[in-house]
GUPAMAR-306502 format. One record per residue (C-alpha): x, y, z; residue in one letter; residue number from 1. Coordinates in steps of 0.2 Angstrom, whole numbers, plus 5000, padded with zeros to 4 digits. Layout:
GUPAMAR-306502
    c1    c2    c3  type  seq
     X     Y     Z     A  NUM
...
This chain:
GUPAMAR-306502
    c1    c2    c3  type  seq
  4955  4321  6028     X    1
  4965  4311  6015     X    2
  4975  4322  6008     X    3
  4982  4327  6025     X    4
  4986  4309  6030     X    5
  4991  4307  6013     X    6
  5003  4322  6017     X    7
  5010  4315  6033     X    8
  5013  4300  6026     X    9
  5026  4309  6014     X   10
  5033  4317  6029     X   11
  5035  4300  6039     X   12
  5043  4292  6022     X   13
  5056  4307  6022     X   14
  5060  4305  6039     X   15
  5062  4285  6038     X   16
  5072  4285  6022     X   17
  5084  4298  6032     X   18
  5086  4287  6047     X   19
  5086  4271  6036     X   20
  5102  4279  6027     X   21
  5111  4286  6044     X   22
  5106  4269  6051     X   23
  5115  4260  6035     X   24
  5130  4268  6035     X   25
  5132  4267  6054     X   26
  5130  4246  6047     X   27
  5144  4249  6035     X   28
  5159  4259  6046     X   29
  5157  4251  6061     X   30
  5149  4234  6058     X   31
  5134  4233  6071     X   32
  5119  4223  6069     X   33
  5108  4228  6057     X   34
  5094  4223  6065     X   35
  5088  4244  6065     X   36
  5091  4247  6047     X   37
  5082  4232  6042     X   38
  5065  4240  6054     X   39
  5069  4258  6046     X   40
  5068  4250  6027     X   41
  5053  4241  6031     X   42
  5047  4257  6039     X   43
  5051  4266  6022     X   44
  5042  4253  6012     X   45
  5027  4256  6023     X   46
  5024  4273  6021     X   47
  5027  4271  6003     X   48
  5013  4258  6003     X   49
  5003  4271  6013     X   50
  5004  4285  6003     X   51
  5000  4273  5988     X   52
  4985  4265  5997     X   53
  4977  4282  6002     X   54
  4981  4292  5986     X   55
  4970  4276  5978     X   56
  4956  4278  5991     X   57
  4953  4295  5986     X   58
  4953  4289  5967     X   59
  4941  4275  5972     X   60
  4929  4287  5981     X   61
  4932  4301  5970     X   62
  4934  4312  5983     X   63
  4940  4328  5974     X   64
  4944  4339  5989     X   65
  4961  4330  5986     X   66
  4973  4341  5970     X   67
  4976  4324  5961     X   68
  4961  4318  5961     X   69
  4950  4332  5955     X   70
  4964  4335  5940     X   71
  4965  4316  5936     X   72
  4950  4306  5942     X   73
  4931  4304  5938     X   74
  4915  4298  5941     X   75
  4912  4290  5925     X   76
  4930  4283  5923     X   77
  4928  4263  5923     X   78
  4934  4253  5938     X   79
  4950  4249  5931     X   80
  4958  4263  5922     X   81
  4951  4271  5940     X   82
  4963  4261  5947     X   83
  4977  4266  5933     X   84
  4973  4282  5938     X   85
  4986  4283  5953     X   86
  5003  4281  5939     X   87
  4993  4293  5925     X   88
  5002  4309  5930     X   89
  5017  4314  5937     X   90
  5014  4317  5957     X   91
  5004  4300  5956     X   92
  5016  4290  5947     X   93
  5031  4297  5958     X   94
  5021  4288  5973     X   95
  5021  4271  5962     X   96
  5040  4276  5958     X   97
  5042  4275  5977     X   98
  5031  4260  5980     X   99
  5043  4251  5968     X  100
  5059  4257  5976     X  101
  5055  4253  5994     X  102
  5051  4237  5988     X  103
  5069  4235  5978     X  104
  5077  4241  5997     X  105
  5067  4230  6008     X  106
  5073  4216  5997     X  107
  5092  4218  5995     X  108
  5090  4223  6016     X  109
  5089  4202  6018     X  110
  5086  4192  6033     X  111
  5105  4188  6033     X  112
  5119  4198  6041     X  113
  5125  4210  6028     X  114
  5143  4211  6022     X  115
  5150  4229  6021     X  116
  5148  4229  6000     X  117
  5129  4227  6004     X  118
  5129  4239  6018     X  119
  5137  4253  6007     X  120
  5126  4247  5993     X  121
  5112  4250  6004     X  122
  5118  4268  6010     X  123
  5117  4272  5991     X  124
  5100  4263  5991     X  125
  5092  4272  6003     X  126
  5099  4292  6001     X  127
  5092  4288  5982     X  128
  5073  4285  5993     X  129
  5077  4301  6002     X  130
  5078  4311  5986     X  131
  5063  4305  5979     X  132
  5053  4304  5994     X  133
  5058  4322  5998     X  134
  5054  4327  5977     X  135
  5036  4323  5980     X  136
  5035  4329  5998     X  137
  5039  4346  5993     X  138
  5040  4348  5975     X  139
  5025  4337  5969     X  140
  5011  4332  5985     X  141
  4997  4324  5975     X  142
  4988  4326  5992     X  143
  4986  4346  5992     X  144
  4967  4351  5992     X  145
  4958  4362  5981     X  146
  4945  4375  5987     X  147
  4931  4376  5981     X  148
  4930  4359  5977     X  149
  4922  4352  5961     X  150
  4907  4340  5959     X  151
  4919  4328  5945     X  152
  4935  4327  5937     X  153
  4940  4326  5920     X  154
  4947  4309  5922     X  155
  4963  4303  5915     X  156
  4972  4309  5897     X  157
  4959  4299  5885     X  158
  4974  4288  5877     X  159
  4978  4280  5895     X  160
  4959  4272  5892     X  161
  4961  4265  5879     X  162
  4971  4251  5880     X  163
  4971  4236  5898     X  164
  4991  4238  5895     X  165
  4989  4252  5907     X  166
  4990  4242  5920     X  167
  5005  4233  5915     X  168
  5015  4243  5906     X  169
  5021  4259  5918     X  170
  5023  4243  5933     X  171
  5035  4235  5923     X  172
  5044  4250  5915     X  173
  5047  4255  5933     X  174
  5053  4239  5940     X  175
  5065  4236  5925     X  176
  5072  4258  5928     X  177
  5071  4256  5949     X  178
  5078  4240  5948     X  179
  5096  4246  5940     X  180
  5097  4254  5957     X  181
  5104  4240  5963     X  182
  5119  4238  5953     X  183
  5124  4256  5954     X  184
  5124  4255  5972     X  185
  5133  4239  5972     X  186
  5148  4248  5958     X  187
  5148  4264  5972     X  188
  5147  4251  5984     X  189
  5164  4242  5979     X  190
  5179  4252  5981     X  191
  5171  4260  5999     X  192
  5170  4239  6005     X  193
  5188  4236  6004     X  194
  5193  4216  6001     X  195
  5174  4212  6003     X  196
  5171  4223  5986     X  197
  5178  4210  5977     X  198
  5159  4201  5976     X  199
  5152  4216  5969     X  200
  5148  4209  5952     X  201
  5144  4192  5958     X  202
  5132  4201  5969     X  203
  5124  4214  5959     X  204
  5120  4202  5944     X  205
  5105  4193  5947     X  206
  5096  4210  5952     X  207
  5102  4217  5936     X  208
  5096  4203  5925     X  209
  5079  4205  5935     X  210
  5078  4223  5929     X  211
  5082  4220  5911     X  212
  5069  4209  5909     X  213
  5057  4219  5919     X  214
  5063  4233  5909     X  215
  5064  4223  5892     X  216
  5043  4217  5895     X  217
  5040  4235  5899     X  218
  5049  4242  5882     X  219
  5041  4227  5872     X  220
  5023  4231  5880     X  221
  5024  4251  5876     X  222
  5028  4246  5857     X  223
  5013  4234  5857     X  224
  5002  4247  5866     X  225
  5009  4262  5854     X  226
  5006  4253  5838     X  227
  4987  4246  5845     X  228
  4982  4264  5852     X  229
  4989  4280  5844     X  230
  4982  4274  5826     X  231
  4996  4279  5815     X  232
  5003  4261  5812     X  233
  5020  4260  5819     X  234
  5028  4254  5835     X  235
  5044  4265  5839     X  236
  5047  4283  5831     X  237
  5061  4287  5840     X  238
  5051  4298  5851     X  239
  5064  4307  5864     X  240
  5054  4296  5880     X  241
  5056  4279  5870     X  242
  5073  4283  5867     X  243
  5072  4286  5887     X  244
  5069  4269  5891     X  245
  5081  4262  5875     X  246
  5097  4269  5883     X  247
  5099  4262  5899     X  248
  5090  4243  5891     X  249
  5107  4247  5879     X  250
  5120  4249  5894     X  251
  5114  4236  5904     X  252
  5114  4224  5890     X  253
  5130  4228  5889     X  254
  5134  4225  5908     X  255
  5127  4208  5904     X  256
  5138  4205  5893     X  257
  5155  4210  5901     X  258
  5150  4207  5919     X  259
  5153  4185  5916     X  260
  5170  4187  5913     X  261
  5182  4184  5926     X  262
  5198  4196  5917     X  263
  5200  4208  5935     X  264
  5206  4223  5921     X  265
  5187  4225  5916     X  266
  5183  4228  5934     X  267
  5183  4247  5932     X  268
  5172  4245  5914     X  269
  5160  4237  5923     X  270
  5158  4249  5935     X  271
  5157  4264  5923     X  272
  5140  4253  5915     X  273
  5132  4249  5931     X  274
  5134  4267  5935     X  275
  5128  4275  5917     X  276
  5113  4261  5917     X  277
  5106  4271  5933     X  278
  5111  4290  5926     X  279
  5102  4285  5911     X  280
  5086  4280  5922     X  281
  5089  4297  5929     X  282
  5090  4307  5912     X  283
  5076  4297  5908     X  284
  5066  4303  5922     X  285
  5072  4321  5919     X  286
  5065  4320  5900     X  287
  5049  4314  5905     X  288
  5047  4323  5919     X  289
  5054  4341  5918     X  290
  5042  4346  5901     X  291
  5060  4348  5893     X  292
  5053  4338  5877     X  293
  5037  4337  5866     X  294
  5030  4318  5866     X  295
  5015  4311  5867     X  296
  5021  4297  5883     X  297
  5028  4314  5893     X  298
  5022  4320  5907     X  299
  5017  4339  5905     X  300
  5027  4353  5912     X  301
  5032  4353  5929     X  302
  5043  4362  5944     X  303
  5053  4344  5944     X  304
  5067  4348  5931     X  305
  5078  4358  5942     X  306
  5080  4346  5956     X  307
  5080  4332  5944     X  308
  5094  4339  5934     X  309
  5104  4342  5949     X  310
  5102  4324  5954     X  311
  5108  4318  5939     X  312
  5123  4327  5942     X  313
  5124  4323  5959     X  314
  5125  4304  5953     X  315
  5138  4307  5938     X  316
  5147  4318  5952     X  317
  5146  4303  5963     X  318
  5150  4290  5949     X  319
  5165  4299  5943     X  320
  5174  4300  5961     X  321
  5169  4283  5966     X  322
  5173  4273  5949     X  323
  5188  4282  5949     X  324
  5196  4274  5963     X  325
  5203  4257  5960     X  326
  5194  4246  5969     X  327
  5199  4228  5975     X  328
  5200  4216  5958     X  329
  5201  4198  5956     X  330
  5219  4192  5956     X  331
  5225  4183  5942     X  332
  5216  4191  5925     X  333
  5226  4190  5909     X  334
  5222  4197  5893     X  335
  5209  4184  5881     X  336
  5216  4180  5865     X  337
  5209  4189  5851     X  338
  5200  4176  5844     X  339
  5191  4171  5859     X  340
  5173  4171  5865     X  341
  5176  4185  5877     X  342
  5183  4196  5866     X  343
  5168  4192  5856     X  344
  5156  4197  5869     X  345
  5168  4213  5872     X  346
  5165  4218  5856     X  347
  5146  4216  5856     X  348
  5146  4226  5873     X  349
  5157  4241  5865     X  350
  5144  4241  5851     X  351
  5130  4241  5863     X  352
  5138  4255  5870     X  353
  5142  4263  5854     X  354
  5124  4264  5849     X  355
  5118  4271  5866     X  356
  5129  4286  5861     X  357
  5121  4288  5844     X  358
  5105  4288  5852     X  359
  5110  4298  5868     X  360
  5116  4313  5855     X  361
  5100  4312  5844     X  362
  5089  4313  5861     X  363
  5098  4327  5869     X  364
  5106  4337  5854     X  365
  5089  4346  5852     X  366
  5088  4354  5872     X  367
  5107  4358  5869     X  368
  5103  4368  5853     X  369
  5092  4379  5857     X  370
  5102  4388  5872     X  371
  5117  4388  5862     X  372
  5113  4389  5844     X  373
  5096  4402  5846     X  374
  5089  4390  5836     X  375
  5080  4372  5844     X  376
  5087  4358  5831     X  377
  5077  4342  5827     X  378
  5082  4326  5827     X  379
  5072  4314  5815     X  380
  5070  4293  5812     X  381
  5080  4296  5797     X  382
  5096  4302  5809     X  383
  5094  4284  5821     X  384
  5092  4272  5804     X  385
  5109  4280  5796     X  386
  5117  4278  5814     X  387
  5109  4266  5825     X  388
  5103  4254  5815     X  389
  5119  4250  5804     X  390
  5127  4246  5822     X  391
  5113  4236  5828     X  392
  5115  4224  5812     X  393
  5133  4223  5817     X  394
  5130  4219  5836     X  395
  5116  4205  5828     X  396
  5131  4195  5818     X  397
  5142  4197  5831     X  398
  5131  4189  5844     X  399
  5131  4176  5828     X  400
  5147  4174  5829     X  401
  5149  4173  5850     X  402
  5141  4154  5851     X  403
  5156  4148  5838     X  404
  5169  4153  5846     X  405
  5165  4144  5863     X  406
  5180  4129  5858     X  407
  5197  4137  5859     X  408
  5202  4129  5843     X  409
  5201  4145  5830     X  410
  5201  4133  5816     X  411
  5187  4120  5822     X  412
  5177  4138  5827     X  413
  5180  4143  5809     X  414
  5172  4127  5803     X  415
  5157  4131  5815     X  416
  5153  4147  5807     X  417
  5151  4138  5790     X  418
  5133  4131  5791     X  419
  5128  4148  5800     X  420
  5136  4157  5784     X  421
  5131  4148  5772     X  422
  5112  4150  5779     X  423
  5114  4167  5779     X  424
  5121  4168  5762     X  425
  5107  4157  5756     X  426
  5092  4168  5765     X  427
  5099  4185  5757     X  428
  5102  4177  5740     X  429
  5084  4169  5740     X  430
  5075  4183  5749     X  431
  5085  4196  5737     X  432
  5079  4187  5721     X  433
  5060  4184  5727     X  434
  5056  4201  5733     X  435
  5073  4215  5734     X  436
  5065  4222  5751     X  437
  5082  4233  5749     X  438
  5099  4235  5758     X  439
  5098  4237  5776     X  440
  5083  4223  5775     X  441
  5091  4212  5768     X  442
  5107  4210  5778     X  443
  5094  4211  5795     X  444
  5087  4195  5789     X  445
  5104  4188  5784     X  446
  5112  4191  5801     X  447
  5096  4184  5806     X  448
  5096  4167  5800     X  449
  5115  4167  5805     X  450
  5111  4170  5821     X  451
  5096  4157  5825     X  452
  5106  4145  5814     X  453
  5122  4148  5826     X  454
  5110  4146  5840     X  455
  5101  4130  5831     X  456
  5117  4122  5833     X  457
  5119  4125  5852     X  458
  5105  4119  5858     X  459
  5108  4100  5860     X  460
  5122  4107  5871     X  461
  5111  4118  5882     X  462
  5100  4104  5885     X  463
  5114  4092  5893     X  464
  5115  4094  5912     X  465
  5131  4106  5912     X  466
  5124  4117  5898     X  467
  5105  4119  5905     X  468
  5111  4136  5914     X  469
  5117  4146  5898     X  470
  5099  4138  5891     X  471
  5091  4158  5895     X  472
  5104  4164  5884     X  473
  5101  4157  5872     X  474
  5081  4158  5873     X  475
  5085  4179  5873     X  476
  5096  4179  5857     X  477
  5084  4169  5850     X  478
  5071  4184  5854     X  479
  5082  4198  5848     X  480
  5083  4190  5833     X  481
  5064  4188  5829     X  482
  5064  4206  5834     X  483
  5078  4210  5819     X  484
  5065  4198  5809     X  485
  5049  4207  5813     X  486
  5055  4224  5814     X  487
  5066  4220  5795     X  488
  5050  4214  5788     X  489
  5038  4227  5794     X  490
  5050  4240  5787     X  491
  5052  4234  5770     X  492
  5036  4225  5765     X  493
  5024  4238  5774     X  494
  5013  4249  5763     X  495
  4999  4260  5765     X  496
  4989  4270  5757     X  497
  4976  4286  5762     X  498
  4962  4290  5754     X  499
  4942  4299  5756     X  500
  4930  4286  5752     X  501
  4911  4287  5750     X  502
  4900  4276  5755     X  503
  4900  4261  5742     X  504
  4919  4265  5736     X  505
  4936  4255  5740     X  506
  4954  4259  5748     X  507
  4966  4247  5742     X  508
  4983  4241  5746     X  509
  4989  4226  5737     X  510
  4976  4211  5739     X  511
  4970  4220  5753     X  512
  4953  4230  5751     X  513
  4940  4241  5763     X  514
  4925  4244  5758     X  515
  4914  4259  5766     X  516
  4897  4252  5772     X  517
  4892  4267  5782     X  518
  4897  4281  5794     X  519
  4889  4279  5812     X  520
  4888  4290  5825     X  521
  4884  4291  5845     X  522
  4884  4302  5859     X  523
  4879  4304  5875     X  524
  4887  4314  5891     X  525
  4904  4306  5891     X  526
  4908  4311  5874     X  527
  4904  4308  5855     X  528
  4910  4293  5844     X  529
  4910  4291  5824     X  530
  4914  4274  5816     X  531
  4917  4268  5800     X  532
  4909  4252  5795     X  533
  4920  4243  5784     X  534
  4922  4227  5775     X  535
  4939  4221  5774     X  536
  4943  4207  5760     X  537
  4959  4200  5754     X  538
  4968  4198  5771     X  539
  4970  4179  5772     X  540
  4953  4176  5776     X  541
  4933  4179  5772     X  542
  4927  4195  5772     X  543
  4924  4202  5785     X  544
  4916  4221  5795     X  545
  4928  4231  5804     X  546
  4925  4247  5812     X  547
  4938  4263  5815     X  548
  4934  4273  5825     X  549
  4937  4293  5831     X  550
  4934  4298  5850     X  551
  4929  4316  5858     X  552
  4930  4318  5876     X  553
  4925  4334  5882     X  554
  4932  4334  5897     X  555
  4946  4335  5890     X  556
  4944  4341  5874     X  557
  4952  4329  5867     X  558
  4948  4316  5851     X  559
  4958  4298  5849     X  560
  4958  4289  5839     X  561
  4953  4270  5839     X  562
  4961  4260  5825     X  563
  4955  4244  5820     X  564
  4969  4230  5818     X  565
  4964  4212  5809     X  566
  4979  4199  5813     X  567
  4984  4185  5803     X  568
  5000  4174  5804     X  569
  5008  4184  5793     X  570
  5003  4201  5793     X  571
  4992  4213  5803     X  572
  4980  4225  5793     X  573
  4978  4240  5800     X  574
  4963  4253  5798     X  575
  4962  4271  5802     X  576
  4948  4283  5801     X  577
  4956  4299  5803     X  578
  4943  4312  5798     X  579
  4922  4310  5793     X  580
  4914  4323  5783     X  581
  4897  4329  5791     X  582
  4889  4332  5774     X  583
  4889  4319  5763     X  584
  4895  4304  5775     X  585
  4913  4302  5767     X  586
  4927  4297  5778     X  587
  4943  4298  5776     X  588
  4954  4281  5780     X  589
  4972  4276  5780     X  590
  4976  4259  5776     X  591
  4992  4247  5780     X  592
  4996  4231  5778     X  593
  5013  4226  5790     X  594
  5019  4210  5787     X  595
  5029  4202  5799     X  596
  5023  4213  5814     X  597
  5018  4197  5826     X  598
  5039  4191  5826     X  599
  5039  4210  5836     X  600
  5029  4203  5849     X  601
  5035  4185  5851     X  602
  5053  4192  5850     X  603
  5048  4205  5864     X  604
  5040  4189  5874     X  605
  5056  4176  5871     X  606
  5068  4188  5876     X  607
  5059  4195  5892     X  608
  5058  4176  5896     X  609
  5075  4171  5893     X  610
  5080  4186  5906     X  611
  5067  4182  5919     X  612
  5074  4163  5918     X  613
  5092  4169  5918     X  614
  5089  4181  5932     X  615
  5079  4163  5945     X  616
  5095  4156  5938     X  617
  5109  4169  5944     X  618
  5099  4171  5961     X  619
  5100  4151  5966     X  620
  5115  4148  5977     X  621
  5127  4135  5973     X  622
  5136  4132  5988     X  623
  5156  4133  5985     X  624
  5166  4122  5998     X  625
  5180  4130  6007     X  626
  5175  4148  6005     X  627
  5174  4156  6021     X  628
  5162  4171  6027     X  629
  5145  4169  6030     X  630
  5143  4183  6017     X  631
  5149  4174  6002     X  632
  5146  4155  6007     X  633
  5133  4154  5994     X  634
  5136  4162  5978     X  635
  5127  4163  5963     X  636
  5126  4153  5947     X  637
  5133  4165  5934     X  638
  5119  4162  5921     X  639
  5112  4174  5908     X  640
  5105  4181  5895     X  641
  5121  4190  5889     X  642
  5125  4172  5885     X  643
């Protein structure tokens, strides 16, 4: 019974995201009411809640006549990660995908009348719902039923148990990728509107801002949950689906950057990164949908590559023509002097751009080389710290620089640039001498300090009134560069060490020590669990038991592991039992100490929060007198985390 509502509702959905996009574009050409297209994408939205409320009912009630269910649900699953369940496979997390992007529709649909720039930007809005609405209609129903059907399911992949991010982690990753929607319709949307186009980029801001720092909690949270789950120590391994989510979070930033500026001749540039932000959302879909890479955040294989791949080039087809055609610019842009903030911020934006290309060419090169070298090629970290991380430490000093160059003086800006510098200098010189962490460590931490000492000196000027708006800016820089900090410091001054222990003897790193206790083990119908009892010494406190753990779930044959991290101010310790021998009770551990680790997580936190303020701030309307329309008499304040 619910799989064939569940089905019906998919139907209805294709059919209201059809009608809402006819309905849209009959909006846009000839200007009627939009009173119909608003009821259509409510519509839309509600068979997307339908779908997801019923796909939810038949997780809750484990009703395993229903193809999702029985391959993803179970009766002894907790409550909770019952409820994560719906986004823990790929039909499932296509109906949440949907959820989101009806959601993102019904909003830019407003209760006011529409302007043509919205109406096209709707158009594009909803035929994107018809794609995906029709993708898991017909290529990935989560509602088709299995005969005969079985007493209990396996439940969901034993890592997505593990840790209560599973809640809040995909949620946000999605509203950050469905959120850059919105500019890309907005881009398309500009040259189609004529003179009304001209507001494109006033308009499409806020939204982007919303989804960067949707999109930035989501990539900050998936690190956190990475390093506090998989057991092997690290946050980001340049794993083809993180680099996913990275490339878009690079092109947008970048969007950010250059979208402020009010020179008409970067019109066309900002188009061309409002339209790559969402064709890498797309790629990103393809890679983690299609099976076409090995990684442990992928979805398995699926029949979705295809028609996933010939939407991505549907939309680069659609991006090329459309950007392609001069569009209606501001009137009067001139080129900025070369010392000047805005070129400044240019620069930063063609660096951000410049390290989505590394990263881009190390994500794809090794689904290009098989077909056309016989061979598949592999792309390690080693390939992205000689590439992308030499340009990050650039884009961190120039965003150092951007804050001094706000007076138009070039010699009073050269004197604003001493103090940073001469921090800088300072950190490098006393950090070299104290400890040598090494090269590229040392000039992270140096631009560093020149960037929060840069930013030190602006903030009595973004606390006045007429500086308050730029105030998320600089709450994000600050951010990024406690990330540079943190991930610096966790690189350098990590250290591990593995070793088989027996019970009585020691593992050692530095003045950190565990000591085996004893190896317990517990089992019952669920599955089978061994930990290692262990006391930890020398980590900034008194000693203390900790206990690793290893995990087998039969259902589906699978063993996690369950590290055990002790935080400090300074450093986390983190413990691993990878393997227990059954004879004499060894166990073999891995130790690490990484120093630092807690600035990742602040960082992450600042500069999520610096975007979610800049984004309340963009949407607020300040009215402008004497501007005509009822489409443009309220127009954002342009604040932001670009700075």
């Amino acid at each position: 019974m619910l799989g064939e509502l569940g089905t019906s509702s998919l139907t209805v959905g294709v059919l209201c995201a059809t009608l809402t996009a006819l309905l849209w574009l009959r909006v846009a050409l000839f200007g009627t009411p939009a009173r119909a297209a608003r009821l259509a994408t409510a519509a839309t939205l509600g068979t997307a809640a339908v779908a997801c409320g019923i796909l939810e009912a038949a997780l809750l009630r484990h009703d395993f006549s229903v193809r999702f269910v029985a391959e993803n649900g179970g009766r002894r699953v907790p409550l909770y990660y019952t409820v994560t369940s719906l986004w823990s496979a790929l039909d499932g997390s296509l109906q949440l995908w949907l959820l989101v992007l009806g959601g993102y529709a019904a909003l830019l649909a407003g209760r006011r009348r529409p302007d043509r720039l919205r109406a096209y930007a709707m158009v594009v809005v909803s035929a994107v719902t018809v794609f995906f609405f029709a993708l898991s209609r017909f290529a990935a129903d989560p509602f088709r039923t299995v005969d005969p059907v079985p007493a209990d399911g396996p439940g969901p992949n034993p890592l997505l148990q593990q840790h209560p991010a599973m809640g809040v982690h995909p949620p946000l990753l999605y509203a950050g990728y469905i959120g850059l929607v919105v500019p890309f319709a907005f881009a398309l949307a500009a040259p189609l509107a004529g003179p009304e186009g001209r507001g494109w980029l006033r308009a499409a801001r806020p939204w982007t801002l919303a989804a960067w720092a949707a999109l930035t909690a989501g990539i900050g949270l998936g690190a956190w949950w990475s390093y506090a789950v998989l057991g092997w120590g690290g946050y980001w391994a340049w794993d083809p689906v993180e680099n996913a989510s990275l490339l878009p979070w690079l092109t947008a930033t970048a969007f950010l950057h250059t979208a402020p500026g009010r020179n008409g001749r970067r019109a066309g540039w900002n188009r061309v990164l409002a339209c790559a932000s969402f064709v890498l959302v797309l790629l990103g879909t393809f890679l983690t949908r299609s099976g076409a890479v090995a990684s442990v955040h992928a979805f398995t294989d699926s029949p979705l590559g295809p028609m996933l791949l010939g939407f991505v080039l549907l939309a680069v087809v659609a991006s090329t023509v459309l950007t392609g055609r001069r569009a209606p610019e501001p009137a009067g842009g001139t080129a900025p002097p070369l010392l000047s903030r805005t070129t400044a911020v240019l620069v930063n934006a063609v660096l951000l751009v410049a390290i989505a290309a590394v990263v881009l060419i190390g994500t794809i090169f090794p689904l290009l080389s098989g077909p056309l070298g016989g061979v598949r090629a592999s792309v390690g970290p080693d390939y992205y710290q000689r590439t992308a991380v030499p340009l990050a430490v650039v884009v961190l000093l120039a965003m150092g620089v951007t804050p001094a160059l706000r007076v138009r003086d070039p010699a009073r800006a050269l004197r604003r640039l001493v103090v940073p510098g001469g921090v800088a200098l300072a950190t490098v010189a006393v950090v070299g001498l104290l400890s040598r962490p090494g090269l590229p460590a040392l000039t992270a931490f140096g631009a560093a300090a020149f960037v929060l000492t840069g930013l030190a000196g602006e903030l009595p000027d973004r606390l006045r009134p007429p500086g308050r708006r730029r105030l998320a800016g600089l709450v994000a820089h600050t951010g990024i560069a406690l990330v540079a900090v943190g991930v610096a410091g966790s690189s350098a001054y990590g250290r591990d060490a593995e070793r088989t222990v027996r019970t009585g003897e020691s593992l050692r790193v530095g003045d950190v020590r565990v000591r085996l206790v004893g190896v317990d083990r517990t089992g019952d119908r669920d599955g089978m669990a061994v930990r290692a009892r262990l006391r930890l010494s020398g980590s900034g406190g008194a000693e203390r038991t900790v206990t690793p753990a290893l995990r087998y779930h039969p259902a589906r044959d699978t063993a996690v592991t369950v590290p055990a991290i002790d935080t400090a101010p300074l450093r986390d310790t983190y413990v691993t039992l990878i393997a227990v021998s059954p004879d004499d009770g060894s166990a073999t551990l891995r130790l690490a100490v990484n120093p630092l680790v807690g600035l990742l997580w602040a960082g992450g936190a600042l500069t999520a929060a610096g975007g979610l303020a800049a984004a309340l701030g963009a949407a607020r309307p300040r009215r402008r007198p004497g501007t005509p329309g009822e489409g443009t008499r309220a127009a954002p304040v342009p604040a932001g985390a670009a700075g």
